[in-house]
Each structure stands twice: as C-alpha cells, then as structure tokens.
N, C-alpha and C positions, 0 to 999 in steps of 0.2 A: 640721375636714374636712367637703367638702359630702356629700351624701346622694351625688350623681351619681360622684365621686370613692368615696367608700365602696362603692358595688356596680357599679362599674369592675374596683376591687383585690379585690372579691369573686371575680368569675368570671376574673379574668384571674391567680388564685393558683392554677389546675387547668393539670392538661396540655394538650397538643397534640394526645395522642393519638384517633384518631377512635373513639367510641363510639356504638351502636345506639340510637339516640331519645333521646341528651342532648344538650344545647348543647355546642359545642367552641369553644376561643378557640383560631382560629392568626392565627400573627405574619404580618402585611404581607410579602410576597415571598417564602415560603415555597413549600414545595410540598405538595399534599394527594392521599393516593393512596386510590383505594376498591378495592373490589372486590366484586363480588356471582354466590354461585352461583345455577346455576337446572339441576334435573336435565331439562326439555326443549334446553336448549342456546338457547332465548330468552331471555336476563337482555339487560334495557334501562333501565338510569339515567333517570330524571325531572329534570330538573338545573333551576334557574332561570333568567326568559328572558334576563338579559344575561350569566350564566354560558356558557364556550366552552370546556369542557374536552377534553382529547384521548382517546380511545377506544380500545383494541385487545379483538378477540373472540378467545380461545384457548379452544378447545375449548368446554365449558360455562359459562366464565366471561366477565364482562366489566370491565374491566378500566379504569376512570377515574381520571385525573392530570390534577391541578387544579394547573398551573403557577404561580408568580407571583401567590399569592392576593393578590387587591387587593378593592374594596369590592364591585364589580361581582357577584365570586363568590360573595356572602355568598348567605343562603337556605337550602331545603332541598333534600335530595337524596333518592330516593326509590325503590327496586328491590327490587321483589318483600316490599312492604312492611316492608321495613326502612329509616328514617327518618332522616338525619343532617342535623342543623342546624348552617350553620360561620357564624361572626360571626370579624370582625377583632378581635383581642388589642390591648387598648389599652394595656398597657406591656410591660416585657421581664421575664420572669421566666429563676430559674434552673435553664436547659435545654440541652440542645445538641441541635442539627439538623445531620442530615445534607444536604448541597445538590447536585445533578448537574447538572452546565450541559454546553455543546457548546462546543467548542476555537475555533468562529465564527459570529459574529452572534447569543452570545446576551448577557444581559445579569443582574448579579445585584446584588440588593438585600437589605442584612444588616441587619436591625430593631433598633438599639439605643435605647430612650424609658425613662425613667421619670416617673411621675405624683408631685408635690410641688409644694407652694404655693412652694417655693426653688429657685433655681436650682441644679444639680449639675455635676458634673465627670466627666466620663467622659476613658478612655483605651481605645487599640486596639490591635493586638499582632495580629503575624502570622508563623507560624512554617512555610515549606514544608515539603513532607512531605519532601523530600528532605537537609530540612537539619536540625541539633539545635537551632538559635538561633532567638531568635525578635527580631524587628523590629517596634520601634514605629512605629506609621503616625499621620499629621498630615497636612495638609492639602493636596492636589498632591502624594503622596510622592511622588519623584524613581524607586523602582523599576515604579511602573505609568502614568509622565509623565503625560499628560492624561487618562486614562480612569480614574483615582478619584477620588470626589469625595467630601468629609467635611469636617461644621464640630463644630467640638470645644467652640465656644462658643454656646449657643443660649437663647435666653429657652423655647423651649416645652420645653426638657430631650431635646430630640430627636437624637441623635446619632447615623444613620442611615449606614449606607456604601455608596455604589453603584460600581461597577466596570463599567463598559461601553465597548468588548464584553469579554470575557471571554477569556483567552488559554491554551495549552496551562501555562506556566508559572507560572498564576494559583492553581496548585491547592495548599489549605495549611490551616492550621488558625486560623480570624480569631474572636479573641476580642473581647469590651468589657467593660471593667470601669468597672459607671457604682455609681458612688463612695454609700455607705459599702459595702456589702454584696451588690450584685447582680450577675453573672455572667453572663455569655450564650456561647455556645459554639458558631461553625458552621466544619464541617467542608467545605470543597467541592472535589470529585471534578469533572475533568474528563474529557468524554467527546469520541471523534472517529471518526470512520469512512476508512479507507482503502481504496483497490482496488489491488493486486499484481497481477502478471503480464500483459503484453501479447502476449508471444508463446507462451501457455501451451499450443498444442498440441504443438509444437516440444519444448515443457521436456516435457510427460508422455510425449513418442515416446521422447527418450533416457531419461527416469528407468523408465520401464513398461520397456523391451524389449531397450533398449544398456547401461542402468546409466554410461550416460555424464555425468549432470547435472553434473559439474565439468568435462566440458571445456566446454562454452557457457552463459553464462550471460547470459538473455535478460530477467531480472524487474527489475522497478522498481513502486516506491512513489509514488503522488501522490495528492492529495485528491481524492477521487468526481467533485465539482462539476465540474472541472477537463478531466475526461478525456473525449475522443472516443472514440468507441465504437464498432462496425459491426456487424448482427446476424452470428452463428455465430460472434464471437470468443467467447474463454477468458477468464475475471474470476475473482477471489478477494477476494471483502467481508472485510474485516479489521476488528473493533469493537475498538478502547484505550480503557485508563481510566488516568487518569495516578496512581493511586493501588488498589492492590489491597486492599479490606476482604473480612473475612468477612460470608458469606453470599451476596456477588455476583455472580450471576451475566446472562451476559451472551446475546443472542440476536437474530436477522436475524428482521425482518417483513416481508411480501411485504402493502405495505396494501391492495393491490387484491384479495387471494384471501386475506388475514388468515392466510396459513403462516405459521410461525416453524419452523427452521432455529437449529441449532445454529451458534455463534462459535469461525473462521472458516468461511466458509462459499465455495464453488467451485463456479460456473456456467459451464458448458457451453453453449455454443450459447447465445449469450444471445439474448433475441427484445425484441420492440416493447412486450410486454407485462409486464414485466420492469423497468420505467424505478424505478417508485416502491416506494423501501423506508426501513426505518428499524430502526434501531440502538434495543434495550430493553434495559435496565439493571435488573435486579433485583433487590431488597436484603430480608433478610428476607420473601419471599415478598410484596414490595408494590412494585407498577410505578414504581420512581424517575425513569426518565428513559425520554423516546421523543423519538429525534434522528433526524427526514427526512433522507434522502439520497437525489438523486436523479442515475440515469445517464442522461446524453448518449447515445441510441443513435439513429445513422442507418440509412436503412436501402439494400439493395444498391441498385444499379440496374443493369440491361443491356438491350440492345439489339434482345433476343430473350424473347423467354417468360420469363417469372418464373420461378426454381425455385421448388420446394415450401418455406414456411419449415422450417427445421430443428427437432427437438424441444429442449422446455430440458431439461437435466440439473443434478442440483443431488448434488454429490460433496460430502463431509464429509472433511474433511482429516485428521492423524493424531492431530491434539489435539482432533478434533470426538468428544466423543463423547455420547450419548442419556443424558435426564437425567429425571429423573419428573416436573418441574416445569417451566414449563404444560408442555402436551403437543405432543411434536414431530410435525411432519407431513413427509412426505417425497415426491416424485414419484423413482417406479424407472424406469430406461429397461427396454425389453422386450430380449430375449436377440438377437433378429434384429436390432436396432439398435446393440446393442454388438460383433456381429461382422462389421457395415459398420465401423463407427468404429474398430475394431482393421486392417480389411484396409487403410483410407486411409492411419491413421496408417504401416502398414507400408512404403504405398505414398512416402509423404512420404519414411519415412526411409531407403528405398532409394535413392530419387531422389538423396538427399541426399550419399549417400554413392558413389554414382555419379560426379554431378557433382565430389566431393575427390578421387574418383580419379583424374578425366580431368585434373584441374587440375595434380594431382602428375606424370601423367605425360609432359605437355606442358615441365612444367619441366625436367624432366629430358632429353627429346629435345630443347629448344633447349640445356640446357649441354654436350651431346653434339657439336650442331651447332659449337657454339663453337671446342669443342676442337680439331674438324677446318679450322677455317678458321685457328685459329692455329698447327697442324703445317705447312699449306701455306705459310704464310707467313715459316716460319723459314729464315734466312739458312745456305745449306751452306758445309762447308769443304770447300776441296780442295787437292790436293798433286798439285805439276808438277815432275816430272823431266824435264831433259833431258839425255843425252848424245852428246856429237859425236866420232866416230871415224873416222879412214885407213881406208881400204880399196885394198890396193895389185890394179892388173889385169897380164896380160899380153897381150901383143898376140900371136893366132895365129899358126903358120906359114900361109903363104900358099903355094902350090904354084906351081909357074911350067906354066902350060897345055903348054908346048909339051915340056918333058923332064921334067915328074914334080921338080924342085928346088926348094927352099923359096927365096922372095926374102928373106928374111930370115934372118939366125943366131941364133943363142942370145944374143949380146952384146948386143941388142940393148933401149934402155934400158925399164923397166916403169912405166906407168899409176898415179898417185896419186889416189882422189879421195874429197871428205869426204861423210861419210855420217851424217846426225842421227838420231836415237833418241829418240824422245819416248813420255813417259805419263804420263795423268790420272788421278787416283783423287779422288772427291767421297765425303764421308761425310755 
C-alpha cells in the first residue's frame, strides 16, 4: 500500500463532525453547518475566496451552510478566531448523514468510494420513509426514470449516486453497501414551501366575528413561485418537511431584515418589501437547510393619488408558537390600527350580508310574482242553467166609451207565451 493511500485511510477514518482547529474530512455533496457566537451581535465568518456559502444573522449568532461541499469549499473558516479547516473525505467510511434538499430545482449527490488497489462491489438500497420495504436501486431505476444516475461497475471503485432534481417523493433512507465491510447511510428530508389562502380577509371576517368558517370556503394551496400576488393581500407561508425527525425545527426568514418567524407563518397586508424569504430547517441546533422563496407581488395602480402603503402584519397561527432557539422577532401592529382593520373587516361583512339578503329576497318576490301570474291564467268552470216556462196572460176588459160595458166577456180565450230563465255561476 502507497504512503499517499496510507495517510488518505488515515484522516479519512475520523468523522465528519466539525471541530475548533482540527482538520475535518467531509464527503463530496454533503452539507457543512457552522455557527459562531459573538456577544457584540457582529460574528462574521472569513470563508475562502472560491467558497459561497449561505448565511443567516439571528440574533447574536451567524449562522453558515456550506451546501454541496465540493473542492472549491475546501480551506479555512475563521470567526472570531475560532478556526475550521474542511478538506474533501477521499473514501466513505462508516457514517450516516442526514441530507435536506428543496421539493425543486435542487439536486443531491450520495458519496459512495472506497480506496483499494482491487476492484469492489458495491450495492444500493432504498427504503421511503413512508414504506417498511426497501428497494434495490441499479442503473436508470425505472422508480426516479431519468433523473438517477449510478454505475455499479467502476474501475476507480467509485460508486457515487446522483438524483437530480430532487422530488417531494425522493425522500428515504439510501444506503451503499461497498463490499466486504463498509457501510454508508444517508437519510434525505425533503423540504418545500407553500402559501394558503387567497381570499384570507374574507375567511378571518367569518372565522373572527360570524364563526361562520364552514359555510364559505375560500383557501387553497399552491407553490410560492407560482402565485400572483397584489399588495394588502392576506398570505400564509407554510414550511413541510416530508419526513418529521427529532430535534426539527422549522422557521420563515425575512433575508432582507434577517427576522425569523415562527412555521406557519400569516401576513397581512403584504407590501413590495416583503418579496424575499426562505424556509430554515433546524436540526440539532445546526442550520440544515435554507430554501428561497420568493413572492410574486405587484403592486396597486390607479388613476388618482396613490394611497398610503398599508402596514405589514405578521399573525402567528395556532400551531405557531415562540421557541428559545434562535430568537424570534416579531412586528406588533399598534391598537389604532387594529381598530381600523376590525371597523373594515366589519364593514366587509355587513356588506356581505346585506347584499345575501337582498338576493334572498328578490327570489322570493319573483316566485310571488309567478304565482299570481299563474292564478290569472287558470282556466274557470262554470254552470249554465237554463229553464224555459208558459206563462199564460189575460187580455183586459175593455170598456165601451159610450155605456160603461166591457167589449169583451169572460169566455174569452187567454194569452200563452214562453218565458226563459237563465243563470251562470263561474267558480
């Protein structure tokens, strides 16, 4: 065995874990998290120049994830003279890592290599969190079609697994076992960011004031990117993780003003400044994952004077709640603001209920109308009697002018004539 081989297998038999001014071997496509306090609240990472690592400031701490360690990010790292030296791990030992990617556009690389003058045999195995079974994986599996790639046969012993991009269903437990003895274990967590509710002033007027939230239901779910936006709408950032470990937790970062917000999180009034945030995943007290997302927001336009922008408000839902770790930041609306925003919504949901009134009773006065137009139009009966009856006359005496004597006698014959009788009656 050469000398370069011998103190290879020398430093690459330690862990991963990061240590204060020793060398670290981490694995190619890994993830490396630091963190440095400072009691002025200045902590500033020294990184090396082709290192590009990601950043959040909470509170006193600064908080560095070194995604995707590749060769680029080797060097040292340096805050507040605490010194960490990372080199790439040039085979796989026996470890397990935990990994956090984004539900899209990102991409993950599973380090499986061993160091021998002979060629080895590795196999892979993938078990979802969601399932008991596990699945052996070969070359194009047919479950991730084109987006894995893996040679199982290799002269340099390198049997490496890339997945890109990375899907919500990706998430699982993917071993390699490279043959006789060596083990490697990575867990990967998938992460995604949602926004709920479009018409959310609406749903807080009934749920706050009518308790009505089940008769109208106005929320939907779609991905951040996606969504058009207009200032003073209602948003609800929702952070998932397709797998729940202990110690994780989860929290919204405003990277422009570096707040964190507790998961999920409910913006009011959203404004223009507002657009860039991102979803952090915390494990063990060490920043694993920080997934951008950004809102779509336009802004109003009219015809006349701008109004004043609206203030943002940032409501914590009923599973939000304050956590010791990092430290949460909050904007309060002021009391005079929240008894505008109470008098509108009130006003909203008068309106609202105005307008179902008129609506019900419009209905009602045309099936009224109805009814009378189809009374007038019903067909009557009626009943016609007729009866035709004699009626016998007599013809008067007649006096004779000149002596007072009747020209006529009693014998004389009597008047017949017919006389009809009719009547209607309509019902």
């Amino acid at each position: 065995m050469s000398v370069r081989l011998f103190l290879c297998l020398f430093f690459c038999s330690g862990g991963s874990t990061v240590s204060n001014g020793q060398l670290t071997q981490i694995a190619q496509g890994s993830d490396v998290s630091l963190n440095c306090l400072s009691s002025s609240g200045q902590a500033r990472w020294e990184v090396p120049p082709l290192s590009t690592p990601m950043r959040v400031n909470l509170g006193q701490t600064e908080y560095l994830l070194i995604k995707d360690f590749q060769q680029q990010s080797e060097g040292q790292y340096v805050c507040n003279n605490k010194t960490t030296k990372l080199e790439l791990k040039c085979a796989s030992t026996n470890d397990e890592t935990v990994l956090f990617r984004a539900s899209q556009g990102d991409s993950l690389f599973l380090f499986c290599k061993g160091l021998s003058s002979s060629s080895l045999m590795a196999t892979w195995s993938w078990r979802p969190h969601h399932s008991d079974h596990s699945t052996h994986l070969g070359q194009n599996s047919a479950l991730f079609g084109n987006r894995l790639s893996l040679s199982l046969s290799n002269k340099d012993n390198d049997f490496s697994l890339t997945i890109s991009p990375t899907a919500w269903n990706d998430s699982g437990r993917y071993e390699c076992q490279l043959k006789p003895k060596t083990r490697t274990v990575f867990e990967l967590v998938v992460v995604r960011g949602t926004l709920t509710g479009l018409l959310l002033k609406l749903k807080f007027c009934l749920s706050e004031h009518l308790n009505l939230l089940n008769f109208l239901s106005v929320s939907s779910t779609v991905h951040t990117d996606r969504q058009q936006l207009t200032e003073g709408d209602n948003v609800t950032l929702q952070c998932e993780v397709s797998h729940e470990l202990q110690s994780v937790r989860l929290y919204w970062i405003n990277t422009e003003t570096q707040q964190n917000f507790s998961n999920p999180l409910q913006l009011r009034n959203v404004m223009m400044g507002q657009r860039n945030w991102a979803c952090a995943a915390f494990h063990s007290s060490k920043l694993k994952a920080l997934i951008p997302l950004t809102l779509n927001i336009s802004q109003t336009l009219s015809a006349t004077a701008r109004s004043p922008t609206p203030t943002p408000q940032y409501l914590p839902t009923d599973e939000s709640k304050r956590t010791n770790s990092p430290e949460d930041l909050r904007t309060t609306p002021s009391s005079q603001e929240v008894r505008q925003q109470d008098f509108i919504l009130l006003c909203v949901c008068t309106g609202f209920f105005f307008i179902l009134t008129v609506l019900i009773g419009a209905a009602c006065w045309r099936k009224r109308i109805k009814e009378r137009m189809e009374s007038s139009t019903r067909v009557r009966e009626v009943t016609y009697a007729e009866v035709k009856f004699k009626q016998r006359s007599e013809t008067p005496d007649v006096t004779s002018p000149e002596c007072g004597l009747p020209l006529n006698s009693n014998n004389a014959p009597a008047e017949e004539k017919d006389v009809i009788y009719a009547s209607v009656k309509s019902m």
